[in-house]
C-alpha positions as CSV (number, residue, x, y, z in Angstrom):
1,X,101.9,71.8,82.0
2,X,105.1,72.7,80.4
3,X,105.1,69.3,78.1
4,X,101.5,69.9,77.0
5,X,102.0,73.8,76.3
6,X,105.1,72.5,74.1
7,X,102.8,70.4,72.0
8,X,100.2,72.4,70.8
9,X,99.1,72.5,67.5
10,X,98.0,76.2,67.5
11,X,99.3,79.2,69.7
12,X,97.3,81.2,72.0
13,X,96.0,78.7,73.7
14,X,94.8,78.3,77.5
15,X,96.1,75.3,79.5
16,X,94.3,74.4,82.4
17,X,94.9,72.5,85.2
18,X,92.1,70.8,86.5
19,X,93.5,68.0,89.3
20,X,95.5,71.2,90.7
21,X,92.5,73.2,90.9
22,X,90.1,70.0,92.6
23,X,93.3,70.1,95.2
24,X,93.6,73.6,95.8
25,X,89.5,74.2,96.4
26,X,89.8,71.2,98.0
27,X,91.8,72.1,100.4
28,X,90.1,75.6,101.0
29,X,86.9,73.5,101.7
30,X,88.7,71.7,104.6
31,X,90.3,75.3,105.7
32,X,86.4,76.6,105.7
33,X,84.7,74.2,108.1
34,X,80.9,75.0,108.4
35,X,81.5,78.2,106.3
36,X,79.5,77.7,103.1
37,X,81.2,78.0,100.1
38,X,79.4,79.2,96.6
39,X,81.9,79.8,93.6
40,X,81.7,83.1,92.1
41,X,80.9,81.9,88.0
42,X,82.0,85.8,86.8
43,X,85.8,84.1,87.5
44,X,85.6,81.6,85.3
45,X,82.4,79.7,83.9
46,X,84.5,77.7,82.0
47,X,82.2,74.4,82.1
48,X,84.9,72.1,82.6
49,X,86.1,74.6,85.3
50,X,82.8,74.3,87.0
51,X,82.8,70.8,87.1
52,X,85.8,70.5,88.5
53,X,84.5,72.5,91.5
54,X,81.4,70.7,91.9
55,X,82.1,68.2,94.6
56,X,83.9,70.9,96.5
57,X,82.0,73.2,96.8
58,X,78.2,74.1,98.4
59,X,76.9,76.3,95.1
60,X,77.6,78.5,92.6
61,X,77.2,82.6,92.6
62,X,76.2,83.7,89.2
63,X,75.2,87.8,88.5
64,X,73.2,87.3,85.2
65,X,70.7,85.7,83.1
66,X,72.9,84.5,80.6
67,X,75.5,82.8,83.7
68,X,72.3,81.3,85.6
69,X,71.3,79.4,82.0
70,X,75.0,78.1,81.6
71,X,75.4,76.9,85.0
72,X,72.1,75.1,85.5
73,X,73.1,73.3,81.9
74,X,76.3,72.8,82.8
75,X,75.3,71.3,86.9
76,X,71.9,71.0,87.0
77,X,71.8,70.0,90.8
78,X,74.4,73.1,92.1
79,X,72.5,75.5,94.4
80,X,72.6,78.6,92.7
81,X,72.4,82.3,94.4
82,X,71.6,85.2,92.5
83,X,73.2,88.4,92.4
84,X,74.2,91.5,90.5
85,X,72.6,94.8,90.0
86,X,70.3,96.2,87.0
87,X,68.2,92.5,86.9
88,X,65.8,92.6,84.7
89,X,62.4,91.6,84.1
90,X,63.7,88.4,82.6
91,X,66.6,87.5,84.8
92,X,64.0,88.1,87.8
93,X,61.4,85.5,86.6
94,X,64.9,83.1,85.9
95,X,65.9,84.3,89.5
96,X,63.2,82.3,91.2
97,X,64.8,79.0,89.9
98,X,67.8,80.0,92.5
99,X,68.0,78.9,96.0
100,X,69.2,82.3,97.1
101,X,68.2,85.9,95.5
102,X,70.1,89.1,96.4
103,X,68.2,92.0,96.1
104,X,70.3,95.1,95.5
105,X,67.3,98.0,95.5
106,X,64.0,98.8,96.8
107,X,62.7,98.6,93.3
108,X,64.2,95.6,92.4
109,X,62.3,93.8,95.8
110,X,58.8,95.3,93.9
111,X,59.5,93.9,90.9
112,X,60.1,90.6,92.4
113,X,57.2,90.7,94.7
114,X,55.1,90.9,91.7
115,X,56.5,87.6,90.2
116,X,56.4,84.9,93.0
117,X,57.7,83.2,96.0
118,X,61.5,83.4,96.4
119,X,64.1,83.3,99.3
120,X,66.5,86.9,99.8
121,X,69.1,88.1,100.6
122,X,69.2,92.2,101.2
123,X,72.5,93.5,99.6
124,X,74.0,95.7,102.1
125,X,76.1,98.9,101.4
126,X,77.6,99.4,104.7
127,X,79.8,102.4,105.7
128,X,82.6,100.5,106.6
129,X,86.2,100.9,106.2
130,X,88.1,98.8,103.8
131,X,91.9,99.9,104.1
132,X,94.3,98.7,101.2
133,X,91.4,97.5,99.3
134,X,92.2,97.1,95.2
135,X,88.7,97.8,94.4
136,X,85.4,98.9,96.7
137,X,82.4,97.8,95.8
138,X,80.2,101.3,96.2
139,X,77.7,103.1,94.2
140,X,75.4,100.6,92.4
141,X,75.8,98.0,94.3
142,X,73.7,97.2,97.5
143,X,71.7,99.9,99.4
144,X,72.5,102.0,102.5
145,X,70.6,102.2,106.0
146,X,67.7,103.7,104.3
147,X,66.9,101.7,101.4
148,X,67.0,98.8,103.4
149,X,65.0,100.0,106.2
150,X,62.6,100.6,103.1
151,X,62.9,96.9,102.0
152,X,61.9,95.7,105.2
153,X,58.5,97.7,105.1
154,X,57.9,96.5,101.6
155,X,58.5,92.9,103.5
156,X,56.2,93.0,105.9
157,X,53.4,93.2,103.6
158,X,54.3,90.4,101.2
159,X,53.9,86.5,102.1
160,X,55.7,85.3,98.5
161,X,59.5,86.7,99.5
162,X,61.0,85.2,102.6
163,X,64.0,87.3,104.1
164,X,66.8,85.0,105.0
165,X,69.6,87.6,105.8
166,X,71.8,89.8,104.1
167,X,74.6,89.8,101.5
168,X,77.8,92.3,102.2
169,X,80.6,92.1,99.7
170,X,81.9,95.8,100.3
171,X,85.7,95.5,98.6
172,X,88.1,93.4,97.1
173,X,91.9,92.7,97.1
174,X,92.3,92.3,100.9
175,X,93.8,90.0,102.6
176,X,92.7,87.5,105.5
177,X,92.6,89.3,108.4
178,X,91.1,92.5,107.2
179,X,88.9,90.7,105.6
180,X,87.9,88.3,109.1
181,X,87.5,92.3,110.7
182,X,85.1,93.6,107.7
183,X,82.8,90.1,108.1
184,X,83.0,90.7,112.1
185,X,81.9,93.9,111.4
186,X,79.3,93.3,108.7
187,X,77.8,90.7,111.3
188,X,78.0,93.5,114.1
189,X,75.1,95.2,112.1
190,X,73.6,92.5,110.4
191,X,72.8,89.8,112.9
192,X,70.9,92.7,115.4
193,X,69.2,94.5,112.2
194,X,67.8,91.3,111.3
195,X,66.5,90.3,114.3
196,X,64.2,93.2,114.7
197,X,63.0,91.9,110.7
198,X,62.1,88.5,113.4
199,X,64.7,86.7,110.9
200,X,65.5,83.9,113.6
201,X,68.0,81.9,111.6
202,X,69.9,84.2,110.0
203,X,72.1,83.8,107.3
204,X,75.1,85.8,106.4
205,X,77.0,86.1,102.9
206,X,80.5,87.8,102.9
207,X,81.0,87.8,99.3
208,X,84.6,87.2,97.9
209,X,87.4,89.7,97.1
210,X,90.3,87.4,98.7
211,X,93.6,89.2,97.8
212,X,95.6,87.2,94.4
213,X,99.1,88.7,94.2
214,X,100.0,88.8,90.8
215,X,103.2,89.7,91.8
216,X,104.3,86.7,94.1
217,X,101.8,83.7,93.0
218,X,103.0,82.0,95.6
219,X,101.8,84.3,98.2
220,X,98.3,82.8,98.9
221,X,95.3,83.8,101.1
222,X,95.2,82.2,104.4
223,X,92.4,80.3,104.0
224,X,93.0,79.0,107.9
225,X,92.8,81.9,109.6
226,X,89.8,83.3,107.9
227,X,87.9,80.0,108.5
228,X,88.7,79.7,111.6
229,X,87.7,83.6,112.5
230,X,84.1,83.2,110.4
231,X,83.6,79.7,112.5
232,X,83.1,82.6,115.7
233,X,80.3,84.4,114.1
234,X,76.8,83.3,115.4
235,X,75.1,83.1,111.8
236,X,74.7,81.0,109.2
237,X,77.9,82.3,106.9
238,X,78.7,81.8,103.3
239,X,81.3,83.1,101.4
240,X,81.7,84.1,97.3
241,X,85.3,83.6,96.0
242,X,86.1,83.6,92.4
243,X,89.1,85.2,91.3
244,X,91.0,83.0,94.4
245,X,89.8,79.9,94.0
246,X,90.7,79.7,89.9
247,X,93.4,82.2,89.1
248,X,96.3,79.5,89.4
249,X,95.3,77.0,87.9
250,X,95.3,78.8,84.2
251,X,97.9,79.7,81.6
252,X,97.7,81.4,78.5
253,X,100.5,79.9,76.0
254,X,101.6,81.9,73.1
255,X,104.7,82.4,70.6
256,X,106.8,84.6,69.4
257,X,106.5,86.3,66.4
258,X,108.8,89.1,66.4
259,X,111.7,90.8,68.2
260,X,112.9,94.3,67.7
261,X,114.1,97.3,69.1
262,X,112.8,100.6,68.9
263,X,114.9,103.9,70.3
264,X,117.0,101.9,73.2
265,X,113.4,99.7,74.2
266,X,113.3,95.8,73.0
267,X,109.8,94.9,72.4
268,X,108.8,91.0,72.1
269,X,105.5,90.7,69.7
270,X,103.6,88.0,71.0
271,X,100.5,86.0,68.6
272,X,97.5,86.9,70.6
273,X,97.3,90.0,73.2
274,X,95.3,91.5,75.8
275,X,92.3,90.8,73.7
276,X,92.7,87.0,74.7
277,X,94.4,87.9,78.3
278,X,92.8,91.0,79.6
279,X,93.8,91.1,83.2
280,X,97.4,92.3,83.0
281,X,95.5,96.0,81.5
282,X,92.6,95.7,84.1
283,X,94.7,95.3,87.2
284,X,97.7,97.4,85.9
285,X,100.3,95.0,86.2
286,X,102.7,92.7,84.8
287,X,101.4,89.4,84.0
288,X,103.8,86.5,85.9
289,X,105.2,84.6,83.1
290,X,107.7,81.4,82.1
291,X,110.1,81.6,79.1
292,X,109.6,77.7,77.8
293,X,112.2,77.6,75.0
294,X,115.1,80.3,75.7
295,X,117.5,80.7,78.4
296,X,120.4,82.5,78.7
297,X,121.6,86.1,79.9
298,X,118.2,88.1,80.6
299,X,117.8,91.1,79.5
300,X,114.9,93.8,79.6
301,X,112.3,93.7,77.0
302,X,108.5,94.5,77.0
303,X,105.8,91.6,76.4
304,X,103.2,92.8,73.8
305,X,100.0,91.5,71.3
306,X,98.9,92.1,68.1
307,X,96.7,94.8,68.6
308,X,97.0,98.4,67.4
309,X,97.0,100.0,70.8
310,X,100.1,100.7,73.0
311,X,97.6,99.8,75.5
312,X,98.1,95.8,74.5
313,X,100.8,95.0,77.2
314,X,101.5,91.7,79.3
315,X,104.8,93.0,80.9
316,X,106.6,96.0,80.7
317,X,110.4,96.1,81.0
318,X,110.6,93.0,82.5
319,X,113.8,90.9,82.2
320,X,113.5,88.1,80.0
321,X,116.4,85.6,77.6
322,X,117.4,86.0,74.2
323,X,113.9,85.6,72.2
324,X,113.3,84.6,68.7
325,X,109.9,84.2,66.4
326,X,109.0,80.7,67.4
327,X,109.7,80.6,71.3
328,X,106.9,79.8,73.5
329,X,105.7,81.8,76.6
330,X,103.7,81.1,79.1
331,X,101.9,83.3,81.4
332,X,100.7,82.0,84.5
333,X,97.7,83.0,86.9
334,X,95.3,83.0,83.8
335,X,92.7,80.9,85.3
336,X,90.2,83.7,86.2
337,X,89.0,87.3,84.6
338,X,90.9,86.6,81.9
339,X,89.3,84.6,78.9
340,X,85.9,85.5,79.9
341,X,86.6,89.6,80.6
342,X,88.5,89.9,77.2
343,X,87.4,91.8,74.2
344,X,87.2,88.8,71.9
345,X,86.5,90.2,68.6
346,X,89.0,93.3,68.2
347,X,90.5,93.2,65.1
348,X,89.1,89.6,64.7
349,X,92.4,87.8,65.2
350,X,91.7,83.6,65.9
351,X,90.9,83.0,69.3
352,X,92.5,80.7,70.9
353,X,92.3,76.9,71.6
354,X,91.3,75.6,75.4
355,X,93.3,72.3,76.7
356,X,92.9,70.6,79.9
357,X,95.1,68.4,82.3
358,X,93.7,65.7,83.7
């Protein structure tokens, strides 16, 4: 990476690496056994991203109409499951194209009742504990006892929709043996409450939310033990991972275009900012990063863009060499929710250029 990033022609730009990402899904695939995997396309639809993952994995998880369009174009013969809430009209007739739909509300089952046959999956909103989790996935998203209880009456008068089990992605951030308790539990309720729906050969989907230390990248989730935990659950089980399967395999290169220091604080102005790289202001933290063209005694300084917020920060205070306009940074773990979450067209600054290793 660190030759390539050198020899770019315009700065931002992302570098991925795509043989490091085939060996790292590849290797969660073995980790997995019979455990389906579906990639979760909000991470990163980059196309050549996607292709990348195609012989790897089972099928692709996209949440819109827009994501369904680009991954069919992009892998016509993926499996595709549906999810997301707020579908509408539109996405719902697209919907039926998938192999899988989630349905996330009693109205939303109506709606596609009216449309055609499909195969579903109830999104379930279960009251379950999900300590240190970085995000929980309440509110709009999946129904409680009651709604789905209501889904199942609005079932057993339709012969179009075919139940096939239930979808359960209640939190994010956790890491794999919390998250082997949550599925144990989610299949605890599940696998009886779809029995009494005479679903014989249930199926089960986990969703993602496998912890990515931002901090220490080379902390990883044990893929091993979580495969081997889901292997004891008597379903059908498939799993969503995004953010996990992608973020490493991504950099977002840049230069330096200023240095100064401002009451005591040094402040690096990088081309580019948090426009391009939004994850370090969504997750609150620093962004890891490699100094490509300095070395020397480090010193603390803050990363910054070009944007007109104090709000456009990569790394505060972290320790970094002597800087000038011209060296090149790179900040690593850019390979998901980054690109694709960013606010493009803020001030209208270039966007940058996309490179791959192959």
């Amino acid at each position: 990476m660190n030759e390539l990033a050198l020899n770019l022609d315009t700065y931002p730009a992302y570098v991925y690496d795509l043989p490091g990402l085939a060996d790292h899904v590849t290797s969660i695939r073995a980790a997995l056994g019979s455990t389906e995997l579906f990639y979760a396309a909000k991470a990163n639809p980059d196309a050549e991203i996607l292709r990348a993952l195609a012989p790897h994995i089972d099928g692709i998880e996209v949440s819109s109409g827009g994501e369904l369009a680009h991954v069919r174009e992009t892998l016509p013969d993926k499996p595709l499951a549906f999810g997301g809430p707020g579908k509408t009209p539109e996405e719902l007739r697209l919907a039926l194209t998938a192999d899988r739909i989630h349905v996330e509300s009693p109205n939303e089952l109506k709606n596609l009742a009216a449309l055609g046959p499909a195969n579903i999956l109830l999104r379930a909103n279960l009251p379950l504990d999900t300590p240190n989790a970085a995000l929980a996935m309440s509110g709009p998203f999946g129904m409680d006892e009651d709604a789905l209880n209501e889904c199942a009456r609005l079932l057993a008068g339709n012969r179009h929709l075919t139940l096939r089990g239930v979808h359960a992605h209640l939190a994010s951030g956790l890491d794999a043996r919390t998250m082997l308790d949550l599925a144990r539990q989610i299949a605890g309720w599940a696998l009886p409450w779809l029995k009494t729906q005479g679903v014989d050969d249930p199926e089960l989907n986990v969703g993602g939310g496998m912890a990515v230390d931002y901090a220490s990248p080379s902390s990883l989730f044990d893929w091993q033990v979580y495969g081997a935990g889901l292997a004891s659950i008597p379903s059908r089980v498939r799993i969503e991972p995004g953010r996990a399967v992608t973020a490493y395999h991504g950099w977002y290169v840049t230069d330096v275009l200023d240095v100064k220091t401002t009451r005591g604080e040094t402040y690096v102005i990088l081309r580019g900012g948090t426009h391009h790289l939004r994850t370090p202001v969504t997750k609150g933290h620093d962004q890891p990063f490699t100094c490509l063209t300095a070395t020397g005694q480090e010193s603390p300084a803050t990363l910054v863009g070009q944007l007109c917020t104090p709000k456009d920060v990569f790394a505060r205070d972290v320790l970094v060499p002597p800087l000038a306009p011209g060296d090149i940074i790179a900040f690593a773990m850019a390979g998901a929710y980054a690109w694709n979450i960013s606010h493009h067209d803020f001030l209208m600054h270039p966007k940058p250029t996309f490179h791959y290793l192959r």
